[in-house]
C-alpha positions as CSV (number, residue, x, y, z in Angstrom):
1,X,6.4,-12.6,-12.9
2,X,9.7,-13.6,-13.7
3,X,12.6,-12.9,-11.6
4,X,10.2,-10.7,-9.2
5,X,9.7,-11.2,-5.2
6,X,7.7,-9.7,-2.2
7,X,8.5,-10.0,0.8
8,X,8.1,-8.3,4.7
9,X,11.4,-6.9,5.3
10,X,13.2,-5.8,8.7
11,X,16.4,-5.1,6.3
12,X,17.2,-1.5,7.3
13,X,19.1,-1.3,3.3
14,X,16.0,-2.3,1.7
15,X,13.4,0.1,3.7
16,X,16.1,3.0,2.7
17,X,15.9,1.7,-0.5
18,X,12.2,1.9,-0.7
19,X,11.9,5.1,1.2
20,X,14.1,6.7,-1.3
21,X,11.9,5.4,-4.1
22,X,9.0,7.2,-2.3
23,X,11.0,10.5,-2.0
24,X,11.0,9.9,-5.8
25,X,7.6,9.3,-6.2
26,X,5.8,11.6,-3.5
27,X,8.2,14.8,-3.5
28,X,9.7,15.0,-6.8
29,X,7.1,13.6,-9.4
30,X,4.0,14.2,-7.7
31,X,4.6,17.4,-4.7
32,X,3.1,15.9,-2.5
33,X,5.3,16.0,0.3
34,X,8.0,18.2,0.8
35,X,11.4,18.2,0.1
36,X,14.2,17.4,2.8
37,X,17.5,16.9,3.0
38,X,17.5,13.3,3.5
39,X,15.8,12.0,0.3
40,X,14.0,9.8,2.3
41,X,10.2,10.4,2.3
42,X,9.1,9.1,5.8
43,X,6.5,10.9,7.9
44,X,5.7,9.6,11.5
45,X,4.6,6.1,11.1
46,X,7.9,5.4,9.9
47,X,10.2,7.1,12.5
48,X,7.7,5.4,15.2
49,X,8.3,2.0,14.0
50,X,4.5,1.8,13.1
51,X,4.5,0.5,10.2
52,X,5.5,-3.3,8.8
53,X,7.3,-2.7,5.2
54,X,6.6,-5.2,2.3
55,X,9.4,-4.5,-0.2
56,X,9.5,-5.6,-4.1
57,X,12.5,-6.5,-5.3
58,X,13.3,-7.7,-9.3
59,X,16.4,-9.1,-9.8
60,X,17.5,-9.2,-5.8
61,X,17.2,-4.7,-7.0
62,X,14.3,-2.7,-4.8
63,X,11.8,-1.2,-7.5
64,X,9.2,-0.6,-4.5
65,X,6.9,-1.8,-2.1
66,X,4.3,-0.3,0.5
67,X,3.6,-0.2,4.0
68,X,1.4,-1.7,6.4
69,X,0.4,0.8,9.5
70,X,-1.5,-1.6,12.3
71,X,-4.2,-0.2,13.9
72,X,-3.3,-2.0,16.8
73,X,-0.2,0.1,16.9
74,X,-1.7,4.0,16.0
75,X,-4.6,5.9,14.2
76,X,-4.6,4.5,10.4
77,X,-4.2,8.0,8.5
78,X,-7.8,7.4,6.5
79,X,-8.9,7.8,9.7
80,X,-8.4,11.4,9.5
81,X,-10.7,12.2,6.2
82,X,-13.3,9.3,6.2
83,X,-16.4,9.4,8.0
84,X,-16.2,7.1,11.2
85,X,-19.4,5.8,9.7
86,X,-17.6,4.0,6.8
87,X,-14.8,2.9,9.4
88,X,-17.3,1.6,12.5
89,X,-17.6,-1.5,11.2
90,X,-13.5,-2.0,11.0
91,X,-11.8,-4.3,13.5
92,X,-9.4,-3.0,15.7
93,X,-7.0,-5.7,14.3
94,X,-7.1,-3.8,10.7
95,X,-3.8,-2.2,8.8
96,X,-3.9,0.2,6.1
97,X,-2.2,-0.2,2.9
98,X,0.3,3.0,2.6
99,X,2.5,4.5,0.1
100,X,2.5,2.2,-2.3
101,X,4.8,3.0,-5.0
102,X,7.3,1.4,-7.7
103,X,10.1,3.2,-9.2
104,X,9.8,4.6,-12.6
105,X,12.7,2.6,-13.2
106,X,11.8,-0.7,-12.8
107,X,10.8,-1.1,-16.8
108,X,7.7,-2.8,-16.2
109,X,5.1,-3.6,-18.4
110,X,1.3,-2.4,-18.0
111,X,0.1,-6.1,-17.9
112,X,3.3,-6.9,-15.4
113,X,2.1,-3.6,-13.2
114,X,-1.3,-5.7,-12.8
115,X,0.0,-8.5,-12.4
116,X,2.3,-7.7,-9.8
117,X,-0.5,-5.5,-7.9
118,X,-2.7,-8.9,-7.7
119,X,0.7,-11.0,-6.5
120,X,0.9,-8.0,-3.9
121,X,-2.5,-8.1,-3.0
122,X,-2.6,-11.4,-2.4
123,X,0.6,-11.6,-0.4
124,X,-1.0,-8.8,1.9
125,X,-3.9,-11.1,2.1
126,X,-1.9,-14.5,3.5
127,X,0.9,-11.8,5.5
128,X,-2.8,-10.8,7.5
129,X,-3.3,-14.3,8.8
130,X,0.4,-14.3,9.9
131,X,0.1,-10.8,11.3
132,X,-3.2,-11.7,13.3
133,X,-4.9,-8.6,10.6
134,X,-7.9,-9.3,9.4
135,X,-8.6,-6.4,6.8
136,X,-6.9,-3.9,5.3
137,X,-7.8,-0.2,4.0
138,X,-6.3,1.8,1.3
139,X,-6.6,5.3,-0.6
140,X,-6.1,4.0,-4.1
141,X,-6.9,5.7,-7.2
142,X,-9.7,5.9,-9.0
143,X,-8.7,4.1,-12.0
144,X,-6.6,1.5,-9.7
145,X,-10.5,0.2,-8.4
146,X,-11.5,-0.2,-12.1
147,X,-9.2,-2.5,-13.0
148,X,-8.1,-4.4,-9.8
149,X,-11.6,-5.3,-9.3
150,X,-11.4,-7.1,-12.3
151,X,-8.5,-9.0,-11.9
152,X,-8.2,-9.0,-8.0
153,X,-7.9,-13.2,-7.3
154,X,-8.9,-14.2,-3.9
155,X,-9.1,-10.9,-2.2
156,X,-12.5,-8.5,-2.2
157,X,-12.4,-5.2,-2.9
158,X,-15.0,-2.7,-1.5
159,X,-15.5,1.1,-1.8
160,X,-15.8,2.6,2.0
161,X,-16.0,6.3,1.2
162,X,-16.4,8.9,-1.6
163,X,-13.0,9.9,-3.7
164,X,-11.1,12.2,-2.5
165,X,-8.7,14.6,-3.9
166,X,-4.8,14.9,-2.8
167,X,-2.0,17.1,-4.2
168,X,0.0,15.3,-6.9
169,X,-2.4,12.3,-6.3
170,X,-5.0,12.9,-8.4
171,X,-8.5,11.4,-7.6
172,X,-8.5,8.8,-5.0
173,X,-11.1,6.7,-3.4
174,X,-11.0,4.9,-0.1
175,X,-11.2,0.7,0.0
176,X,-11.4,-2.1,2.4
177,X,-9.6,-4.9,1.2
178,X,-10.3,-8.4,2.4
179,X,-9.4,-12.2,1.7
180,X,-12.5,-14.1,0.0
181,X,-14.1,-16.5,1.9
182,X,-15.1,-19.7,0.4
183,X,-18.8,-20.7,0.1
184,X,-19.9,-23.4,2.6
């Protein structure tokens, strides 16, 4: 996508940036977290330096990005509502996908909006190798599974628990998101 980027930033202005966009997104659109004084949404991860922060930038602007919590590092937060038998199969070495979000002004397209999911996926999948992670879970939404596993690219995605329900959220349902292997 034109004039788009993704990248694993250390930039303190760009994770303010994005963390403002997800006050946005997670306190004032959907209530799901509540408000603060800072309009920063961050919850422990982030003030423990847990988490590694992919931002999305169009036109050098922040419209949004995610964040990557190691395992290696803490608990991954599905950990808390999925049944350890959907999880005892994941490495130690796993991250989950986290507060993904784009601003709502970022004027993008539905077909960009996939488009740029499937760039971000893949990114995720070639930033794993760098990171030493080998798979990565997410809480996605329902209608998010549909579509991405149609136009996904070189990355599986598998369903690892039963959809869930959060505040503001909507219907969610638990992944495991690996790089495809290629067939001997």
């Amino acid at each position: 996508m034109a004039n788009t980027s993704i990248e694993l930033s250390k930039r303190p202005a760009e994770i303010e940036d994005f963390l403002r966009i997800r006050y946005w997104r997670y306190v004032k659109e959907m209530g799901a977290e509540p408000e603060n004084d800072s309009g920063l949404e961050q919850d422990h991860h982030d003030l423990n330096g847990n988490c590694h922060y992919i931002i999305i930038k169009k036109d050098d602007e922040v419209i949004g990005g995610c964040r990557l919590i190691d395992r290696r590092m803490t608990q991954l937060p599905i950990e808390n509502f999925i049944s350890m038998d959907n999880l005892k199969n994941l490495p130690e070495n796993s991250a989950e996908i986290s507060r993904y979000t784009l601003s709502r002004n970022c004027q993008l397209s539905r077909l960009d909006k996939i488009n740029l999911q499937r760039e971000l996926n893949e990114f995720i999948a070639c930033l794993g190798d760098e990171l030493g992670i080998n798979s990565f879970v997410a809480n996605i939404r329902y209608s998010c599974l549909l579509w991405q596993n149609k136009k996904i690219g070189s990355v599986v995605m598998t369903k690892i628990g039963n959809p869930n329900f959060h505040d503001g959220a909507g219907k969610l349902v638990p992944i495991i998101l690996v790089k495809k292997t290629e067939p001997l």
